[in-house]
ROLUM-612263 format. One record per residue: residue in three letters; residue number from 1; x, z, y of N, C-alpha, C, O in turn. Coordinates in steps of 0.2 Angstrom, whole numbers. Atoms other than C-alpha are relative to their C-alpha. Layout:
# residues N
+-----+-----+-------+-------+-------+-------+-------+-------+-------+-------+-------+-------+-------+-------+
|   r |   k |    nX |    nZ |    nY |   caX |   caZ |   caY |    cX |    cZ |    cY |    oX |    oZ |    oY |
+-----+-----+-------+-------+-------+-------+-------+-------+-------+-------+-------+-------+-------+-------+
| ALA | NUM |     X |     Z |     Y |     X |     Z |     Y |     X |     Z |     Y |     X |     Z |     Y |
...
+-----+-----+-------+-------+-------+-------+-------+-------+-------+-------+-------+-------+-------+-------+
END
This chain:
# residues 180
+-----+-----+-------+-------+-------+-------+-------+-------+-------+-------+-------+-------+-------+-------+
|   r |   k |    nX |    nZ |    nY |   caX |   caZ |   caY |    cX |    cZ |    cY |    oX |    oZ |    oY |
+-----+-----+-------+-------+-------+-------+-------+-------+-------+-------+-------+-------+-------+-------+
| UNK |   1 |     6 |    -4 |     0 |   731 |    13 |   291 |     2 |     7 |     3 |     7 |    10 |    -1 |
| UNK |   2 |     1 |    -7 |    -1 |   730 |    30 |   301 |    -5 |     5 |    -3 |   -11 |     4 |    -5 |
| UNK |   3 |     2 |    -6 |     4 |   727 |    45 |   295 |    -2 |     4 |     4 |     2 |     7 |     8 |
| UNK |   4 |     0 |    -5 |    -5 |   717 |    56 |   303 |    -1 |     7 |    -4 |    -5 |     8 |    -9 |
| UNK |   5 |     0 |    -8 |     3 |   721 |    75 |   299 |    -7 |     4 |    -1 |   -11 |     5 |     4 |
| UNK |   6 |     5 |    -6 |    -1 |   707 |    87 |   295 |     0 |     3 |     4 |     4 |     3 |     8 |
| UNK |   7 |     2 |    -2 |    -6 |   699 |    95 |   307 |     3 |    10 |    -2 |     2 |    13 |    -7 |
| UNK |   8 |    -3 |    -6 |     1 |   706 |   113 |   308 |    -8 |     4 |    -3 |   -14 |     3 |    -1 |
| UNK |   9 |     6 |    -4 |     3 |   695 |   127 |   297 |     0 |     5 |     9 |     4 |     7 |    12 |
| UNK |  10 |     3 |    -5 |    -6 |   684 |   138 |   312 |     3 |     7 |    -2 |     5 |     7 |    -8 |
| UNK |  11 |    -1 |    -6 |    -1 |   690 |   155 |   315 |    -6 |     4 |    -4 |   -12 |     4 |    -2 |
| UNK |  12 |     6 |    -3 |     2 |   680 |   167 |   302 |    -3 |     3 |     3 |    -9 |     2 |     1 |
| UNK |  13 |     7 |    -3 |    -3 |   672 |   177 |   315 |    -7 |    -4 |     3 |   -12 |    -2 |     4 |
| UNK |  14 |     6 |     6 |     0 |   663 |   160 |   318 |    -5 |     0 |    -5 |   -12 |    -1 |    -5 |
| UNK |  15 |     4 |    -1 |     5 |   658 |   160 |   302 |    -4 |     6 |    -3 |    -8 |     5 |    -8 |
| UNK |  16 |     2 |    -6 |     2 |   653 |   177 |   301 |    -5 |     0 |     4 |    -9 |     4 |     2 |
| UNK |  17 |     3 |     2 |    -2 |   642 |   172 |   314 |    -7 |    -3 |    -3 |   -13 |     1 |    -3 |
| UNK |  18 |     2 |     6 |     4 |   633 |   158 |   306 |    -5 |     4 |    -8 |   -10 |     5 |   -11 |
| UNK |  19 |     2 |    -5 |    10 |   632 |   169 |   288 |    -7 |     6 |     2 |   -12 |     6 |    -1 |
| UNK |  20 |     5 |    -4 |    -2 |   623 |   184 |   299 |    -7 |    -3 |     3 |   -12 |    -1 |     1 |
| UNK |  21 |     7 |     3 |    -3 |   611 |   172 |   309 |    -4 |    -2 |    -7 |   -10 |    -1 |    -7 |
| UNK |  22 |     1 |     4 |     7 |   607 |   163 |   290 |    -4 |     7 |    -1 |   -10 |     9 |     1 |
| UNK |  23 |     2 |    -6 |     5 |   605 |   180 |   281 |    -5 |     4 |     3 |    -8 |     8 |     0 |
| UNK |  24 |     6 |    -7 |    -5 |   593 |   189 |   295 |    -7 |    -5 |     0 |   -12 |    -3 |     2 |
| UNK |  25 |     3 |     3 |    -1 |   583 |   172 |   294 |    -1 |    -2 |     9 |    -6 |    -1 |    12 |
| UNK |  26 |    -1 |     2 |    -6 |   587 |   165 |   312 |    -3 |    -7 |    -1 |     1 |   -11 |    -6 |
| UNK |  27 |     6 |     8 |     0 |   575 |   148 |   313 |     4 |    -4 |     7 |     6 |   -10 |     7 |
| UNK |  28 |    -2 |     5 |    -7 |   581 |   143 |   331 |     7 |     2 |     3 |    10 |     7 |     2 |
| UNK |  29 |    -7 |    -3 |    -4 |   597 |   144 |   342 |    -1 |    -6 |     6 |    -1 |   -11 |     4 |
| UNK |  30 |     3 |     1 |    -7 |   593 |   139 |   362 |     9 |     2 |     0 |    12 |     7 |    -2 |
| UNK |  31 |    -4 |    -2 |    -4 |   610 |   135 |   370 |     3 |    -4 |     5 |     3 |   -10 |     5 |
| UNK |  32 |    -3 |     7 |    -5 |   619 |   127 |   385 |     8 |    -2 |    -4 |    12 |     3 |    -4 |
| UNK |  33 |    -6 |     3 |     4 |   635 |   118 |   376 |     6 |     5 |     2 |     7 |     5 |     8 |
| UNK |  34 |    -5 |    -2 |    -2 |   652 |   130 |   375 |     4 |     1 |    -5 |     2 |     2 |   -11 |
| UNK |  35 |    -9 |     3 |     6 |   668 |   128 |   365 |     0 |     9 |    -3 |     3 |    11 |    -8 |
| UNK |  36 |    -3 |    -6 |     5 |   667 |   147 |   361 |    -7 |    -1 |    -6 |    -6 |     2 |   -11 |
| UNK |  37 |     7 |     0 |     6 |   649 |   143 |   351 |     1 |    -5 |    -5 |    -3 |    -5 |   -10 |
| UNK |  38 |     0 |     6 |     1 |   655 |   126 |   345 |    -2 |     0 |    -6 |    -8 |    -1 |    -6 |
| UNK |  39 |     2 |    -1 |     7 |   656 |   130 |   325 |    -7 |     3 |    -1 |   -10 |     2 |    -7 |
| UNK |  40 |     8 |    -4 |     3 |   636 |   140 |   326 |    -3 |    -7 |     2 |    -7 |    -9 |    -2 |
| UNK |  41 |     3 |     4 |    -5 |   631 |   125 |   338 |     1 |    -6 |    -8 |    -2 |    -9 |   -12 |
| UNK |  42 |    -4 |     9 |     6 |   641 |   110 |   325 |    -6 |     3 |    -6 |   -10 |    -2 |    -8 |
| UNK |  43 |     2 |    -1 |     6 |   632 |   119 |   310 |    -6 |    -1 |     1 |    -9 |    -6 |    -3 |
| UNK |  44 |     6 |    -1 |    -1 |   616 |   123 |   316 |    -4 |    -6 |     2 |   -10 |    -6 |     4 |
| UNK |  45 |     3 |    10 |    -2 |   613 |   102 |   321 |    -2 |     0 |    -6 |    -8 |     0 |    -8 |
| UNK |  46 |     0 |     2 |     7 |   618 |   101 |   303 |    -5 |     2 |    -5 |    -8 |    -2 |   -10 |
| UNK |  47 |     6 |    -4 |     4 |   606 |   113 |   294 |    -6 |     1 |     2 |    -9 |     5 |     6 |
| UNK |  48 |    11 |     1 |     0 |   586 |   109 |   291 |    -3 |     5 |     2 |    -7 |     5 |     7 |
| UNK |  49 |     4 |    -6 |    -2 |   582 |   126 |   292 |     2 |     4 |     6 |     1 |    10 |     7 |
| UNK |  50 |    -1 |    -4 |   -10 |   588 |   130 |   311 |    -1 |    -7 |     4 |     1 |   -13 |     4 |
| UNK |  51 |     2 |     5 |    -8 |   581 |   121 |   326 |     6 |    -1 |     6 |     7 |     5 |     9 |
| UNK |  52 |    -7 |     0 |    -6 |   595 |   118 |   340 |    -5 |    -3 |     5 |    -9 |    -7 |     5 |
| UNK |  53 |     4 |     2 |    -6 |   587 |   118 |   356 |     7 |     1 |     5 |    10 |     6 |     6 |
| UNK |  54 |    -4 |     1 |    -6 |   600 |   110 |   370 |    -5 |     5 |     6 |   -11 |     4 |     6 |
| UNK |  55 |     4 |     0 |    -6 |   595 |   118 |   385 |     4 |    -1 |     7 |    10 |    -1 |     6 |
| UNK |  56 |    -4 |     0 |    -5 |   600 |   115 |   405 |     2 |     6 |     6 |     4 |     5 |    11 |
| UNK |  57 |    -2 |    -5 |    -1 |   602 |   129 |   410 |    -3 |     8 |    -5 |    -8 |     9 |    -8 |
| UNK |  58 |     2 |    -9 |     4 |   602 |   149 |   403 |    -5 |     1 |    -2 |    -7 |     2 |    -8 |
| UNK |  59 |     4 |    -3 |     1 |   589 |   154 |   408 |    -6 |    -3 |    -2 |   -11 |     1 |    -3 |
| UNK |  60 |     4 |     2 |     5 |   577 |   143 |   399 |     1 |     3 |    -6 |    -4 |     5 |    -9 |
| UNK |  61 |     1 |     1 |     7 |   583 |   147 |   383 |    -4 |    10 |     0 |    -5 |    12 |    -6 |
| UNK |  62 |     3 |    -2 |     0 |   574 |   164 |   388 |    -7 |    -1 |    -3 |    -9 |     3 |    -7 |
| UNK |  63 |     8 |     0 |     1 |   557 |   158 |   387 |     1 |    -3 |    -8 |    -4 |    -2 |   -12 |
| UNK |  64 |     2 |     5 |     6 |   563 |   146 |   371 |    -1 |     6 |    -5 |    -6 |     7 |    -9 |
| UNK |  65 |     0 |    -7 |     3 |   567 |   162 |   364 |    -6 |     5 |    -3 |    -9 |     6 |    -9 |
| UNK |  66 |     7 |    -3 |    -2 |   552 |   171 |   367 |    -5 |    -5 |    -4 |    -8 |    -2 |    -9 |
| UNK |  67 |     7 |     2 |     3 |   539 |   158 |   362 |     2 |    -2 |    -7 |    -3 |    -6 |   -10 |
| UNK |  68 |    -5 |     1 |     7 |   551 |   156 |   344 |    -4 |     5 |    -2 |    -9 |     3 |    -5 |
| UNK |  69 |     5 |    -5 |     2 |   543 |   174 |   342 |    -6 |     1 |     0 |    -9 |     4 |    -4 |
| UNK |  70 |     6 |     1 |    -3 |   527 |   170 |   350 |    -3 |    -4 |    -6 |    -8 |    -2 |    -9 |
| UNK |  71 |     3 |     5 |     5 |   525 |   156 |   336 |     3 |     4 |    -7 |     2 |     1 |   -12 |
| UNK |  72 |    -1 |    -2 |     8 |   533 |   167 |   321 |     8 |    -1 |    -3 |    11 |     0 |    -9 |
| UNK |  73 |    -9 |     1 |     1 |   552 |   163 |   322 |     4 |     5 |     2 |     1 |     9 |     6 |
| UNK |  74 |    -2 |    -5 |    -3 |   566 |   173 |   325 |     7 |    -5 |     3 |    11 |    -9 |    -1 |
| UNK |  75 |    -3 |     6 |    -4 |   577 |   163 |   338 |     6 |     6 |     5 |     5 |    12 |     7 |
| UNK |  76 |    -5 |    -4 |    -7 |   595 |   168 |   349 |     1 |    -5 |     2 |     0 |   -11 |    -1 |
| UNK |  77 |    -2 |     2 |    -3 |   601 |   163 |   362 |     8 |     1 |     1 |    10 |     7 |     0 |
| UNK |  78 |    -6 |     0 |     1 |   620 |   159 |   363 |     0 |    -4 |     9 |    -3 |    -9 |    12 |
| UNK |  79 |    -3 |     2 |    -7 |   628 |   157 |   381 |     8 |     1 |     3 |    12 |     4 |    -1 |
| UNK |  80 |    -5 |    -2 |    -2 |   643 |   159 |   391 |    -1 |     7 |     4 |    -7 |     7 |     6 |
| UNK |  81 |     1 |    -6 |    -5 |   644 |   177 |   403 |    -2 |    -5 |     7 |    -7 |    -4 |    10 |
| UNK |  82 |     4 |     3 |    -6 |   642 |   165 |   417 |    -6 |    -2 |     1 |    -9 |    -4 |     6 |
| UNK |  83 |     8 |     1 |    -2 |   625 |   161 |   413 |    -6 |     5 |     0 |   -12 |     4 |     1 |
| UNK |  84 |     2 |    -6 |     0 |   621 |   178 |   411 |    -4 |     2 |     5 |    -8 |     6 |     4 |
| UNK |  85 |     3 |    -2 |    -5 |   617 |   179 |   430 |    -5 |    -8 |     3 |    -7 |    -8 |     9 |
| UNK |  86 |     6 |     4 |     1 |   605 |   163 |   427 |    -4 |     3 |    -1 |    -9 |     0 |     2 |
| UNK |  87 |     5 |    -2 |     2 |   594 |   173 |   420 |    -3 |     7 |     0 |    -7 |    10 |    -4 |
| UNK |  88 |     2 |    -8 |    -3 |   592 |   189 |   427 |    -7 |     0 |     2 |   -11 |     5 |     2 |
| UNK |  89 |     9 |    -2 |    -3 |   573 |   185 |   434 |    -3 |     1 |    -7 |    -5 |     6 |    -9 |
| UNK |  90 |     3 |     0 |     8 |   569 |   180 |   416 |     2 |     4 |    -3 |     2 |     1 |    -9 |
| UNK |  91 |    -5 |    -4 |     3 |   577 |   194 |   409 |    -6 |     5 |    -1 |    -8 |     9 |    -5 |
| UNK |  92 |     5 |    -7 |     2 |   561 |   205 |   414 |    -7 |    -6 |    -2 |   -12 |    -5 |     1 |
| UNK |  93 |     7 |     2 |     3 |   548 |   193 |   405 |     2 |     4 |    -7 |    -3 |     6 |   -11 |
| UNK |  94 |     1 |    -5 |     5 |   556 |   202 |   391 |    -1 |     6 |    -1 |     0 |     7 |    -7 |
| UNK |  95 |     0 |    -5 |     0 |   554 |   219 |   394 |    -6 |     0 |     2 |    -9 |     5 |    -1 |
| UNK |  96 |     6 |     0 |     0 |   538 |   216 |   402 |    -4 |    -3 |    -7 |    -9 |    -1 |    -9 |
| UNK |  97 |     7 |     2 |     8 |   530 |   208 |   384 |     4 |     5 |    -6 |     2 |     5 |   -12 |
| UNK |  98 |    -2 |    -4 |     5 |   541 |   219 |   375 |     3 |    -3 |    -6 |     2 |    -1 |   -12 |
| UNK |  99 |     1 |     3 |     5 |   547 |   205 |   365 |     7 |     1 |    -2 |    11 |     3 |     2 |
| UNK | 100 |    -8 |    -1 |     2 |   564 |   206 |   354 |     4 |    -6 |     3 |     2 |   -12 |     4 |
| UNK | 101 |    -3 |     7 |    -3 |   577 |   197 |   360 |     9 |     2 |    -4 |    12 |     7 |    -6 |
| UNK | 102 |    -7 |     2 |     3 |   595 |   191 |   354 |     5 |    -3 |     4 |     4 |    -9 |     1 |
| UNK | 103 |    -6 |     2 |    -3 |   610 |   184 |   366 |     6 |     2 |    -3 |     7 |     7 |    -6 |
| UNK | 104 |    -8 |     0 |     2 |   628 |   181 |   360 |     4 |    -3 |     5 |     3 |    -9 |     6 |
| UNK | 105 |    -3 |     4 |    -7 |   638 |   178 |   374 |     7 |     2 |     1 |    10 |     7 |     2 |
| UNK | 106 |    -7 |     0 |     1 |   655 |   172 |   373 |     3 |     2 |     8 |     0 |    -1 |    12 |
| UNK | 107 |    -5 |     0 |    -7 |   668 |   179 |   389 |     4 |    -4 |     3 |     9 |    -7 |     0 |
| UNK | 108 |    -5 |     2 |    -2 |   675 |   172 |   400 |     0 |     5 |     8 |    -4 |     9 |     8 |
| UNK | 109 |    -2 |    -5 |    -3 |   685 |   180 |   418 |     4 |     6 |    -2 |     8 |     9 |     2 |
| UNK | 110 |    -5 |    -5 |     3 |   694 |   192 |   405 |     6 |    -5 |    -2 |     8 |    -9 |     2 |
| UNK | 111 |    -8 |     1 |     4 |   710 |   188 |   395 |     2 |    -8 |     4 |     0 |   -14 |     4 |
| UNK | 112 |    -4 |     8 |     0 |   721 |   174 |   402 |    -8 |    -6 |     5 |   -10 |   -12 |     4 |
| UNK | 113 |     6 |     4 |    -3 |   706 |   168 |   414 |     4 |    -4 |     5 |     8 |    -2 |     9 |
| UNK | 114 |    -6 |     2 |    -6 |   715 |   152 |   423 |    -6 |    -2 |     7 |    -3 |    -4 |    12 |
| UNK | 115 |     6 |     1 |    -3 |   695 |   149 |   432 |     1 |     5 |     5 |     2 |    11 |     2 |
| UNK | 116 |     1 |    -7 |    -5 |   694 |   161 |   448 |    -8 |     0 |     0 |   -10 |     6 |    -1 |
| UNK | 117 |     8 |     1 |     1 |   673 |   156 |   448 |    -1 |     7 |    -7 |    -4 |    12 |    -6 |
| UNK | 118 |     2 |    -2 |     6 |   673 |   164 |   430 |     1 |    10 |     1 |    -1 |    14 |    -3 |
| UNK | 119 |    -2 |    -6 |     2 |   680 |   181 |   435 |    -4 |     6 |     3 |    -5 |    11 |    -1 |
| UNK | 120 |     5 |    -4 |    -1 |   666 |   190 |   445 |    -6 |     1 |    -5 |    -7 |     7 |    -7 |
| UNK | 121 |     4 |    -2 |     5 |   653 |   189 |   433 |     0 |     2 |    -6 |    -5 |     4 |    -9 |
| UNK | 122 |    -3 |    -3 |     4 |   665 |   192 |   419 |     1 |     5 |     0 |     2 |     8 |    -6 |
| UNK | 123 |    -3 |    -5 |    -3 |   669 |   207 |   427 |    -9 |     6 |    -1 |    -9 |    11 |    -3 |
| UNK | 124 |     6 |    -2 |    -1 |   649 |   211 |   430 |    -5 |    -2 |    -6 |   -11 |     0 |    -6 |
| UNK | 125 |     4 |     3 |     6 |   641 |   204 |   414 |    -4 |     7 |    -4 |   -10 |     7 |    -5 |
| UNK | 126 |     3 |    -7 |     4 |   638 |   221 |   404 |    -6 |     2 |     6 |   -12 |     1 |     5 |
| UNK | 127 |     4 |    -3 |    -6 |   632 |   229 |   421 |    -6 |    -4 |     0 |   -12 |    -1 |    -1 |
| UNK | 128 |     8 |     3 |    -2 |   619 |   216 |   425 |    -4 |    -1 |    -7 |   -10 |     1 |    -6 |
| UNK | 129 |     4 |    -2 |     4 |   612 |   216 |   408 |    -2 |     5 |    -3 |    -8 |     4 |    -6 |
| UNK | 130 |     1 |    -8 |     2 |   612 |   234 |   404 |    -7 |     1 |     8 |   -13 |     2 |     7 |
| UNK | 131 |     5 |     2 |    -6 |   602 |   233 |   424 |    -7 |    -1 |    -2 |   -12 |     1 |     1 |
| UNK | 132 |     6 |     6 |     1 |   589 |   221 |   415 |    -3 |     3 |    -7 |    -8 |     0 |   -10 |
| UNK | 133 |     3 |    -3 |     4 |   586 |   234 |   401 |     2 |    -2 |    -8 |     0 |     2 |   -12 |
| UNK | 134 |    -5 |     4 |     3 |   596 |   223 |   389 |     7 |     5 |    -5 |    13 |     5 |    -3 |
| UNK | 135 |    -5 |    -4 |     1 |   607 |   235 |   377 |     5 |    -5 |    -2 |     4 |    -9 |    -6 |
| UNK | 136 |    -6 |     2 |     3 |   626 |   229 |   374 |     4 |     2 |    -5 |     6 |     8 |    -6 |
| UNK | 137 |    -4 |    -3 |     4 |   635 |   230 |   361 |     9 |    -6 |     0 |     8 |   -12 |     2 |
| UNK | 138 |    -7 |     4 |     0 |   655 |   220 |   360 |     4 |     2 |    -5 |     5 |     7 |    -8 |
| UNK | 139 |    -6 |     5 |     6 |   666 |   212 |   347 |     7 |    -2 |     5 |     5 |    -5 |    10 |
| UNK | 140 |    -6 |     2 |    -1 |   685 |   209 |   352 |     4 |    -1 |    -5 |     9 |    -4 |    -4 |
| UNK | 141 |    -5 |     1 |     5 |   694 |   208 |   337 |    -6 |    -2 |    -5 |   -12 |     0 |    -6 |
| UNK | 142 |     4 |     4 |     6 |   687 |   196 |   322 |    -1 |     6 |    -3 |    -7 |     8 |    -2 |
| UNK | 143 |     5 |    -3 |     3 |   684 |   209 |   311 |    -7 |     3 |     1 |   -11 |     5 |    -3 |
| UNK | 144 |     7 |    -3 |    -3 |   670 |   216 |   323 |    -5 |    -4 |     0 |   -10 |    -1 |    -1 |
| UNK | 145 |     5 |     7 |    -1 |   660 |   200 |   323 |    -5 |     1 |    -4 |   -10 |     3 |    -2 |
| UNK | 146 |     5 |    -1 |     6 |   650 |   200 |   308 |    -3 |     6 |     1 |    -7 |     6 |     5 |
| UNK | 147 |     2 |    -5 |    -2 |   646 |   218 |   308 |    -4 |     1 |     6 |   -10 |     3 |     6 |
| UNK | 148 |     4 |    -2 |    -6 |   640 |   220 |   325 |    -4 |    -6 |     1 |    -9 |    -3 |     2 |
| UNK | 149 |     3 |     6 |    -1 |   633 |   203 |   326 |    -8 |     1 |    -5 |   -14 |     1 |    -2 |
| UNK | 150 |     3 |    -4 |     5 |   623 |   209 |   310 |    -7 |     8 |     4 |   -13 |     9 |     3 |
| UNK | 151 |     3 |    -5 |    -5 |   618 |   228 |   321 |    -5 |    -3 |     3 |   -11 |    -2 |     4 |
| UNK | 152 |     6 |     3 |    -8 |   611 |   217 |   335 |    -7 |    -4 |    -4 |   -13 |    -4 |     0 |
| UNK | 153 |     4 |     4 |     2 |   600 |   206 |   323 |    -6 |     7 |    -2 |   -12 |     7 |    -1 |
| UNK | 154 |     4 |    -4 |     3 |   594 |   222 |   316 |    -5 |     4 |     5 |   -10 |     7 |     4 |
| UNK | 155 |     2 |    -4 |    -6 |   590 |   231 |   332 |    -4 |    -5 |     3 |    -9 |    -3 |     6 |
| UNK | 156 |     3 |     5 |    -3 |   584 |   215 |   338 |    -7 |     0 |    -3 |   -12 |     3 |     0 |
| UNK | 157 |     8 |     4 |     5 |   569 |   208 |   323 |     0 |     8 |    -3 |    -5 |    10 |    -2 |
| UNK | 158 |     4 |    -5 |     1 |   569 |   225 |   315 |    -3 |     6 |     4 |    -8 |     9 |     2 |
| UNK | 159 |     3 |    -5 |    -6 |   567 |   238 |   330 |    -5 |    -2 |     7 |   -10 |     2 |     9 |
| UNK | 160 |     4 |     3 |    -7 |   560 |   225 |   345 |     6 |     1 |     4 |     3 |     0 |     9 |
| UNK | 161 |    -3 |    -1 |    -4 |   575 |   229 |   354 |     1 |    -8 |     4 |    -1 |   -13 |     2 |
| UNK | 162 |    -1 |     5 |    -2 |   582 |   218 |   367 |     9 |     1 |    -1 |    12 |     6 |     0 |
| UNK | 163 |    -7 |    -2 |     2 |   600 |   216 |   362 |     5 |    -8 |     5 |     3 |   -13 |     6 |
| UNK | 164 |    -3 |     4 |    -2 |   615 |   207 |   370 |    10 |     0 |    -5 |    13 |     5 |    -6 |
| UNK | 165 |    -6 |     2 |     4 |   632 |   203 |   360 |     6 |    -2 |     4 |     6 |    -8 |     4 |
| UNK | 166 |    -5 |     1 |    -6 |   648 |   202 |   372 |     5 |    -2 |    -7 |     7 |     2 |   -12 |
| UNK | 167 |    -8 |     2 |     4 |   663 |   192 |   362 |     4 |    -2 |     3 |     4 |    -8 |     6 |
| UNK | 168 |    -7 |    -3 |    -4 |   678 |   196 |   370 |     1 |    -6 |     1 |    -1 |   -10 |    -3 |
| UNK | 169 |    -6 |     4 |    -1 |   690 |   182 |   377 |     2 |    -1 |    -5 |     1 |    -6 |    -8 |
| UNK | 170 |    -6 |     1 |     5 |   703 |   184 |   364 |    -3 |    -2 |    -3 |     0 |    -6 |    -6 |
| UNK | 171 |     2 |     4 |     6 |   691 |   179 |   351 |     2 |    -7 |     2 |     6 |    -9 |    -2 |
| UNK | 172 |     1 |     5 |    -3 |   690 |   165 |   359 |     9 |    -5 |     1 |    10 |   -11 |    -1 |
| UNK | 173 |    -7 |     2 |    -1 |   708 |   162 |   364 |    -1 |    -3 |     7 |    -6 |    -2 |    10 |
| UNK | 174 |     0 |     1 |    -9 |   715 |   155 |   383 |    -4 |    -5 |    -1 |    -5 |    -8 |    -7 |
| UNK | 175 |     2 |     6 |     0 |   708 |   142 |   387 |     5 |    -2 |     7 |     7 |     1 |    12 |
| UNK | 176 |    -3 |     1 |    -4 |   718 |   129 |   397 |    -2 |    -5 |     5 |    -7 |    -8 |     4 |
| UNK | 177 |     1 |     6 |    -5 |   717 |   117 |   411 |     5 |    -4 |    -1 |    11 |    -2 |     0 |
| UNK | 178 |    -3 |     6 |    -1 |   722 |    99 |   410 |    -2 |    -4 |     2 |    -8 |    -6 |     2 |
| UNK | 179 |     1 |     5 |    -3 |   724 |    85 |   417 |     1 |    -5 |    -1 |     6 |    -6 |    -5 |
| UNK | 180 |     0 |     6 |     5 |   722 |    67 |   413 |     7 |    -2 |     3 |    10 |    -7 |     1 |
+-----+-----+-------+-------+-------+-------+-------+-------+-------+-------+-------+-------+-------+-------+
END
């Protein structure tokens, strides 16, 4: 008989994630699949009270986003930096309807980046959403996560703002390339 070990417990900034989207009443989460979101994505299958909307590209999950509020919900979108420049057209139907919005978008092109693809837009990520009217706020160190994460919900569903959430690399850790 094999034994298979426990799955490693998530990193609490994950969970401090998960606890803020619950506590502000976040109903939906629009995302394209990425190992830095795994544990909000793994959870949020799991729990009645949130909708997981898979999307194939980014920049849909703007619209899912948007008609979440349109219908009465309060919905993020979760991506990587690289899909960030997916959705720069989409980026002014929110500012043109004035609708609140929420992105958390894990880095990559920083820390230990072994992708050369991943490094321009990591490098331009802030820039092009600040561009799009989009205020930034950034997390690098787990204790910032909750906290800030929290700030963006509140600017986001209590002010109408349109907010974006940058979490650094290092939360994240390297990521490696291998081979079969």
């Amino acid at each position: 008989m094999t034994v298979t070990p426990p799955a490693p417990a998530p990193p609490t900034w994950q969970q401090d994630i998960l606890v803020a989207l619950k506590k502000r009443d976040v109903r939906q989460i629009a995302y394209v699949p990425d190992a830095g979101h795994s544990y909000v994505i793994r959870e949020a299958q799991l729990d009645p009270d949130i909708h997981d909307v898979v999307l194939t590209t980014e920049e849909e999950g703007v619209g899912v986003v948007s008609g979440a509020w349109l219908g009465g919900q309060r919905a993020v979108l979760l991506m990587q930096s690289s899909g960030v420049g997916n959705c720069v057209n989409m980026f002014s139907l929110l500012e043109a309807c004035r609708f609140p919005f929420l992105t958390l978008v894990t880095m990559r092109g920083e820390y230990a980046e072994f992708n050369p693809w991943q490094g321009h837009m990591g490098r331009t990520t802030r820039q092009a959403l600040e561009l799009m009217g989009i205020n930034v706020l950034r997390a690098d160190s787990p204790d910032e996560v909750g906290e800030t994460v929290e700030a963006a919900l509140d600017s986001a569903f209590g002010a109408g703002e349109r907010v974006a959430v940058l979490l650094g690399q290092k939360l994240i850790g390297r990521k490696k390339w291998e081979r079969d």
